[in-house]
Structure formats: C-alpha cells, structure tokens
C-alpha positions as CSV (number, residue, x, y, z in Angstrom):
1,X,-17.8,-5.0,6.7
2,X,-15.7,-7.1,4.3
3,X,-15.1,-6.0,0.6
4,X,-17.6,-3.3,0.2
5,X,-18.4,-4.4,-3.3
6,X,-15.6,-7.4,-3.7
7,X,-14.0,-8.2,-6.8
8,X,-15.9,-8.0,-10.4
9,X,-14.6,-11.8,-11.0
10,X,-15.1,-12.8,-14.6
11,X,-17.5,-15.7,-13.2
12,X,-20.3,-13.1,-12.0
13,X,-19.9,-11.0,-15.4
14,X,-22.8,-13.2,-17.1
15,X,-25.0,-12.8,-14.5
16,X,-27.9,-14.9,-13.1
17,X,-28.2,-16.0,-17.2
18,X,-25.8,-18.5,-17.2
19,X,-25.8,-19.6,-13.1
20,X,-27.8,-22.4,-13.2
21,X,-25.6,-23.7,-17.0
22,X,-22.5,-23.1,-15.1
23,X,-23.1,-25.4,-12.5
24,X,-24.9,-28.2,-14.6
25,X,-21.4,-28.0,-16.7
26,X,-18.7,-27.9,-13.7
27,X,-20.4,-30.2,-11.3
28,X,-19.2,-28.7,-8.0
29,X,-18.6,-25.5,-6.9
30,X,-2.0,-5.4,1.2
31,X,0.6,-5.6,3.1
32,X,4.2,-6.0,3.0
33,X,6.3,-9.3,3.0
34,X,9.5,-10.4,5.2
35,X,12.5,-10.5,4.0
36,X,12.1,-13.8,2.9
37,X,8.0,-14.1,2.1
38,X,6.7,-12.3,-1.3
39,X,4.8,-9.4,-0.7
40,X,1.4,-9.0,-1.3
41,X,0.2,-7.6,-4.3
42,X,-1.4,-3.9,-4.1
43,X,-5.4,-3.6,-5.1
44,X,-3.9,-1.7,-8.5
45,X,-1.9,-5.0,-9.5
46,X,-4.8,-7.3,-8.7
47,X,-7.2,-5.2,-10.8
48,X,-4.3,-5.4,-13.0
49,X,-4.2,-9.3,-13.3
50,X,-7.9,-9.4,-13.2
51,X,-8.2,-6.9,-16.7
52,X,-5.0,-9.2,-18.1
53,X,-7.2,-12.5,-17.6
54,X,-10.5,-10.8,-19.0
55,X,-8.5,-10.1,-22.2
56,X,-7.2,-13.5,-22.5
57,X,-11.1,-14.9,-21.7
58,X,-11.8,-12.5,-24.8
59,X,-9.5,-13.8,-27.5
60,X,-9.7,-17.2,-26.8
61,X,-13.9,-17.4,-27.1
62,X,-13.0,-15.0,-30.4
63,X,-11.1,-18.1,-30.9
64,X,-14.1,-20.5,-30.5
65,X,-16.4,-18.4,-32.8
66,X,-18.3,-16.7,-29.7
67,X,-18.3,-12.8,-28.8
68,X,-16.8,-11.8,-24.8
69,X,-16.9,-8.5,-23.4
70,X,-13.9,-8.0,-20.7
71,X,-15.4,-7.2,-17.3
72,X,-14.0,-3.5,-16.9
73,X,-11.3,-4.0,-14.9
74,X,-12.0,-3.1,-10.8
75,X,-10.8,0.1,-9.2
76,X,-7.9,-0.1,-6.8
77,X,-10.4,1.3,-4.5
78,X,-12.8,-1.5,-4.7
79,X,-10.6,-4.0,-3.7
80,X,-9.7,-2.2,-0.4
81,X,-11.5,-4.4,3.0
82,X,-12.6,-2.8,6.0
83,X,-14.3,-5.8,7.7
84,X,-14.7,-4.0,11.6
85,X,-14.1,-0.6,10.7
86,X,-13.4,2.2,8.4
87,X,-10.3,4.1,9.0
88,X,-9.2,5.1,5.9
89,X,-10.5,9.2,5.5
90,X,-9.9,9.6,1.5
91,X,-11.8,6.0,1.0
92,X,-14.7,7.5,3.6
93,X,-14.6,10.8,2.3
94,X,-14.6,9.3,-1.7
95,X,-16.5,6.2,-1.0
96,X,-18.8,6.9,2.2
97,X,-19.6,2.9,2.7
98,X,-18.8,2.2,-0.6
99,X,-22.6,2.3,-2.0
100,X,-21.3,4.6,-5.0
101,X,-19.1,1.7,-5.9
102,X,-21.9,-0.6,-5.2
103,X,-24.4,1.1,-7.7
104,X,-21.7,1.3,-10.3
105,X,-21.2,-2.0,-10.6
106,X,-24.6,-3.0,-10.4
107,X,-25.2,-0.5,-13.4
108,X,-22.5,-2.4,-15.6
109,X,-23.7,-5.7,-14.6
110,X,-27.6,-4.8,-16.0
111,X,-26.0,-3.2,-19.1
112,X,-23.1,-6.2,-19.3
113,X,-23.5,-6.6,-23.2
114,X,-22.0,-10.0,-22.7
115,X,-25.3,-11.4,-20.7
116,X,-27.4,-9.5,-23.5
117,X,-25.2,-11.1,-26.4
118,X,-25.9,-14.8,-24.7
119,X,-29.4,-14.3,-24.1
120,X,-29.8,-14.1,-27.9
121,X,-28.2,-17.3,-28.5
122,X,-30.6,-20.3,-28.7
123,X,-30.5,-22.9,-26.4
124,X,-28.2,-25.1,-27.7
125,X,-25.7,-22.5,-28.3
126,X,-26.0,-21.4,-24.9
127,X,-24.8,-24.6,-23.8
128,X,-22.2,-24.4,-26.8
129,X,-20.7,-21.1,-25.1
130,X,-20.7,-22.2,-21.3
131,X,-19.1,-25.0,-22.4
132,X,-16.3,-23.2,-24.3
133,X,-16.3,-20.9,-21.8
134,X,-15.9,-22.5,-18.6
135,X,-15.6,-26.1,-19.9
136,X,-17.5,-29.2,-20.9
137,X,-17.4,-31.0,-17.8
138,X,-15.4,-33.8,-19.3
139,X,-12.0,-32.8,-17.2
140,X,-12.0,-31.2,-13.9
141,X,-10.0,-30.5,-11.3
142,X,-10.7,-30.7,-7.2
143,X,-9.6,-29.4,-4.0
144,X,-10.3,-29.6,-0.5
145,X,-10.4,-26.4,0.8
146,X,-9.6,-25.4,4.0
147,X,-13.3,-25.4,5.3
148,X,-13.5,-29.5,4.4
149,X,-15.7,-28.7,1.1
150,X,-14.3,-30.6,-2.5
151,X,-14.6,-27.4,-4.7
152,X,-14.1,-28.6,-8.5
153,X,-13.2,-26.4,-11.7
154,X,-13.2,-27.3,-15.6
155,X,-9.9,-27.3,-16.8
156,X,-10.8,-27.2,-20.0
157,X,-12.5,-24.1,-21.3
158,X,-11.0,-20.4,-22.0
159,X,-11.5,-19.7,-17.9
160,X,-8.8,-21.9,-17.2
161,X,-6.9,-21.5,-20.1
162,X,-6.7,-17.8,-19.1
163,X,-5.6,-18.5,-16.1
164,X,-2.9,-20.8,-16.9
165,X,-1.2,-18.7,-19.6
166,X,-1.5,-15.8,-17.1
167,X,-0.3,-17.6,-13.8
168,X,2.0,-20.4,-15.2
169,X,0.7,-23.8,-14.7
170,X,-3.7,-23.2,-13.9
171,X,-3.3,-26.6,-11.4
172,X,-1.1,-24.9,-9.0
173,X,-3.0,-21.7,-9.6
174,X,-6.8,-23.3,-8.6
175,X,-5.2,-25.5,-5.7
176,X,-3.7,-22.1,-4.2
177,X,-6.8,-20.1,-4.8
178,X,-9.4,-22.5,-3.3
179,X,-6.7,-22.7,-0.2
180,X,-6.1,-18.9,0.2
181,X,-9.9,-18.4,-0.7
182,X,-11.0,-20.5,2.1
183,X,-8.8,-19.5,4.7
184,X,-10.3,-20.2,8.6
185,X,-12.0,-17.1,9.9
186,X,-11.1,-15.4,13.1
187,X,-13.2,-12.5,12.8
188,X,-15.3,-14.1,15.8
189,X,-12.5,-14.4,17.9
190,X,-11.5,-10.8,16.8
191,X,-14.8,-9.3,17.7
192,X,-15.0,-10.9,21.1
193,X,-11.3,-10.2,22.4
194,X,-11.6,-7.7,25.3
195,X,-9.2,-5.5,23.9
196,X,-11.6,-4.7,20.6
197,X,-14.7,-4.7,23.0
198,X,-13.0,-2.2,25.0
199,X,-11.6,0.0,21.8
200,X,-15.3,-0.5,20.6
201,X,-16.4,1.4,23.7
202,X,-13.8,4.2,23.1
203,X,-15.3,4.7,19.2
204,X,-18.7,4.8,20.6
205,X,-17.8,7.5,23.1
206,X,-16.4,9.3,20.3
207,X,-18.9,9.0,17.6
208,X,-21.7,10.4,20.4
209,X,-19.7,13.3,21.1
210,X,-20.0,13.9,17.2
211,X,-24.0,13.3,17.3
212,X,-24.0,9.5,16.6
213,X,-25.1,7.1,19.1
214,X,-24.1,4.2,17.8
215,X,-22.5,1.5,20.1
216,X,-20.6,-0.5,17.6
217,X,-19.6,0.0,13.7
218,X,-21.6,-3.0,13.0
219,X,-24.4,-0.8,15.1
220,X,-23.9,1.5,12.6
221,X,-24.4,0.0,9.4
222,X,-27.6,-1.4,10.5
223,X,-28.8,1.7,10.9
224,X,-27.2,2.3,7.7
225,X,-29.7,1.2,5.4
226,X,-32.6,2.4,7.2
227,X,-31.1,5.9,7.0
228,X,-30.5,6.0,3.3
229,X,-33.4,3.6,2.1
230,X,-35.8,6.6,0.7
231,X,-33.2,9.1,-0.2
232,X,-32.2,9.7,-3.8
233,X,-28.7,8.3,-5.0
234,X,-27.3,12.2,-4.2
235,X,-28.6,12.3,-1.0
236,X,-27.4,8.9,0.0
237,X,-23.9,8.9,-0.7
238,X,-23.6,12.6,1.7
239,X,-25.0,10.4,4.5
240,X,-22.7,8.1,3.5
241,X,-19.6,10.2,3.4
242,X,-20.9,12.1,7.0
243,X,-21.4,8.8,9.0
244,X,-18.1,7.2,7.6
245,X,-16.1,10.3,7.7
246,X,-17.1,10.2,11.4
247,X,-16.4,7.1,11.7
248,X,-12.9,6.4,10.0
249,X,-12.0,9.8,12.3
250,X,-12.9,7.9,15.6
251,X,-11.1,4.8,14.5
252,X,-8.4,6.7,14.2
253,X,-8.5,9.3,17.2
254,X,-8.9,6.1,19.5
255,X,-7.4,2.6,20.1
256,X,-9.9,1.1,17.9
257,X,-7.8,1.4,14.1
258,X,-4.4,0.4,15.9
259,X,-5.8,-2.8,17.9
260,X,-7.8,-4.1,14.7
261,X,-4.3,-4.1,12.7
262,X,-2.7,-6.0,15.9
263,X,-5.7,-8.1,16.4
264,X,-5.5,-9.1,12.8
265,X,-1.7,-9.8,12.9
266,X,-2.0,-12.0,15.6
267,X,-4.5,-14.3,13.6
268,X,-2.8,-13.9,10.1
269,X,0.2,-15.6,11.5
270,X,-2.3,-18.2,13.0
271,X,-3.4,-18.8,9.6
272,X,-0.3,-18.4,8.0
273,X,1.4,-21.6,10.1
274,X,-0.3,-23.6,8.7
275,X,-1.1,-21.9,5.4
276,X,1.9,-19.9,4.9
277,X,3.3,-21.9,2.1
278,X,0.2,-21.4,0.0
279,X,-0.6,-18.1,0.5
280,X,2.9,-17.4,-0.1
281,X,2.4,-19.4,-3.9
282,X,0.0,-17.9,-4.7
283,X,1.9,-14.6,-3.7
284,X,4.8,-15.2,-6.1
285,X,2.6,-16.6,-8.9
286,X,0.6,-13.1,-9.1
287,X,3.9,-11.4,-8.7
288,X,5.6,-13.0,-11.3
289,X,2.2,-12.6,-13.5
290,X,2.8,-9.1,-13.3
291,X,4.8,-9.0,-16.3
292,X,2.8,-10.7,-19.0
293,X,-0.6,-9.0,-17.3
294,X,1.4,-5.7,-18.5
295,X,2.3,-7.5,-21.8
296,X,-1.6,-8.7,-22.3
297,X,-3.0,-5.3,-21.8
298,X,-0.4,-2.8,-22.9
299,X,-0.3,-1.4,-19.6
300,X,3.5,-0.6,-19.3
301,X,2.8,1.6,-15.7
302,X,4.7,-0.2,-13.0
303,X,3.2,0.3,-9.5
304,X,5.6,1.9,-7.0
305,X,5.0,-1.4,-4.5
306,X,6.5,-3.6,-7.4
307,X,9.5,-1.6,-8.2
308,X,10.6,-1.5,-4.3
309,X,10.2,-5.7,-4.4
C-alpha cells in the first residue's frame, strides 16, 4: 500500500499555488542497525526533524520580511508503511487504512493559512517569496539518482538553509536524500516470489473464513473504495477498521506477515550493497540532528530507540 498518507514535506505545504513557481525557480525536479551501521530513525524522530526544519523555514522567511506557517509536524503513525499488507492491529484498529489520517491532512492542507497568506500577495511578490523560499535559481545543486534522473535543488533559499543548519552541511544532506529517495524497487520481485504467492493464498483462505473473499490485499483495497465511496466519514472509517482489523489478523495468524519481513530483508541487503554507505549517511546525519531538532523546538523528550543507541 506504501505510506498511507506519506510525509507532510514542507514542499507540498503551499499547495497547487505555488507548483507551477516552484518549478519555473528550481529548474529540475524502522528498523534496527548492526553493530556497526546506525540505526534507523523511529517515525517519532522523523516527525521530529521534520517539525525542527519547519521552524527553521519559519524564522528565516520572518527573516526575509515574509510570513510561514510550520507544517504541523506528522504523527508517528503517519509515517508507518504497509506496502503488501497490514499487520499491525493498534494501527488497523486506530487507523483502518489510514483514510482518517488521509482526510486530516487534506483538511489542514485546504485551511493551510500559509497558501491563503501567498495568494494575497501580488504577483511579483509571489515570485519575491518562492524565491526566498526555495531559491532564486541562480545556484543549484544536482544529483543523479539512482533511477538515472538529474534531480536539482536551489541551494540558496530558507529550504536549504533549513536543512543545512539542521543536518550539518545541506550538499551531503540533498546528495543522500535523492540516493536513499530513489532507491531501486523490488516490490515486483517481492510480489511474484512463490513464497508470497503462496502466503497470499493462506490470507485469502483466512479472510473467507471471516466473510471476505478477497484473493489478495491489493484485491482488497480495490474493493476498498467502492465499499466506502457513498458512506459518510463515520461510517467509512468502521469499514475501514473491520476490513483491516481482519486483515492485519490474517497476516498475522498465517505465513504472510513473517515472509513479507524476510522477503523484504532479502532485497534491503540487495539495495544496501550497493547503497549501504548512503543510506547509512544519511542515517547518522538524522541521528546526529536529533539534538539540535530538540534544541529548535524545545522538545527535550528523548525517544526510547535513541537512548538504547
């Protein structure tokens, strides 16, 4: 299914108002380490990073005379993935398939006061504020990312001097995050081992014997929408919660939840030989970003993961 809502990136914050300037002004586009790789950080110290740079985005346009409302930061629980199957009961029974989390976002982005503020501007200081925003076009940086596409970022503007007070040095920081953004996906290969087709089977059997024929979980979600498109908001997230309780308990009552983890090993240390040493940058950089993030924000609570590293 893949992030059910993804990550409220500062980037989509402005909405469709400032898409088209954006790209006139920059030309191109949780688990646990070894003993000797940085662990990954936990979805409540990426929000964490993620509120630290909206705060730094904020006082630096204050800076250059404009107004910037931080992107609330993202709940842990938004960041959590289940691309081929739920398995997680408190996310299914909290989240169904995440369309609570979906609607809420979707309700700050139409009542985002910082895409309001900017469509008062004129023209001209439109331009004035992508500009000081994301940059003026005038330096940029690019990288190839894994897929063979150049992506390019301004590295001028209060983006990437956000990110380069908050991560160290922003070149090593973009370079890492276009690599580790781009990463090759297996999910094909995944889907079509015979070990998940044959897990798959074992999850379908299950689900029937609950009342749901569906022979797959992408089956499922399908069906999803067609299931919950003329049912109020209430009404929709109890479908929800029912189909993807179900489902998170057959994940977990047959093979399927324990060969998606080993599946997904298997082709993370693909990836990682010959990506390890970025993903591991970009690793240490958020870990050691940690600090000033709490710093930024005044958020002194230290997350259990990070005291154990």
């Amino acid at each position: 299914m893949g992030n059910v809502i993804g990550h409220r990136a500062s980037a989509a914050v402005l909405g469709s108002v400032l898409l088209v300037m954006n790209a006139a002004a920059c030309g191109a586009g949780a688990g646990n380490g070894s003993a000797d790789r940085p662990r990954e950080p936990t979805p409540a110290e990426t929000a964490l990073l993620d509120e630290a740079q909206e705060e730094l985005v904020q006082r630096c346009m204050k800076q250059r005379g404009f107004r910037y409302w931080p992107a609330p930061p993202s709940e842990p629980d938004e960041l959590k993935d289940f691309p081929y199957v739920i398995d997680d009961m408190a996310w299914a029974r909290s989240h169904g398939y995440g369309g609570d989390l979906q609607q809420r976002a979707e309700d700050e982005r139409r009542n985002d006061p910082t895409v309001a503020y900017v469509k008062r501007l004129s023209p001209a200081r439109q331009q004035d504020y992508v500009a000081a925003r994301t940059g003026d076009g005038g330096k940029s940086l690019e990288v190839t990312a894994p897929n063979g596409l150049d992506i390019g970022q301004n590295s001028t503007g209060c983006l990437a001097e956000a990110e380069g007070t908050l991560y160290g040095d922003f070149r090593e920081w973009f370079r890492v995050s276009v690599i580790t953004g781009n990463l090759p996906d297996h999910s094909v290969d995944i889907r079509r081992d015979p070990r998940f087709r044959g897990a798959v089977e074992s999850w379908s059997a299950c689900m029937a014997e609950k009342g749901h024929p569906y022979k797959s979980p992408s089956h499922l979600r399908q069906a999803l929408e067609e299931r919950t498109g003329d049912l109020s908001r209430g009404e929709a997230h109890r479908t929800e919660v029912r189909l993807a309780t179900a489902e998170a308990s057959c994940a977990r009552s047959t093979p399927l939840s324990a060969t998606v983890r080993s599946l997904t090993r298997h082709y993370d240390n693909v990836v990682r030989e010959k990506y390890g040493s970025d993903i591991d940058t970009k690793r240490r950089m958020q870990l050691a970003a940690l600090k000033r993030a709490r710093e930024i924000t005044g958020n002194t609570t230290r997350d259990p993961a990070e005291r154990r590293s």
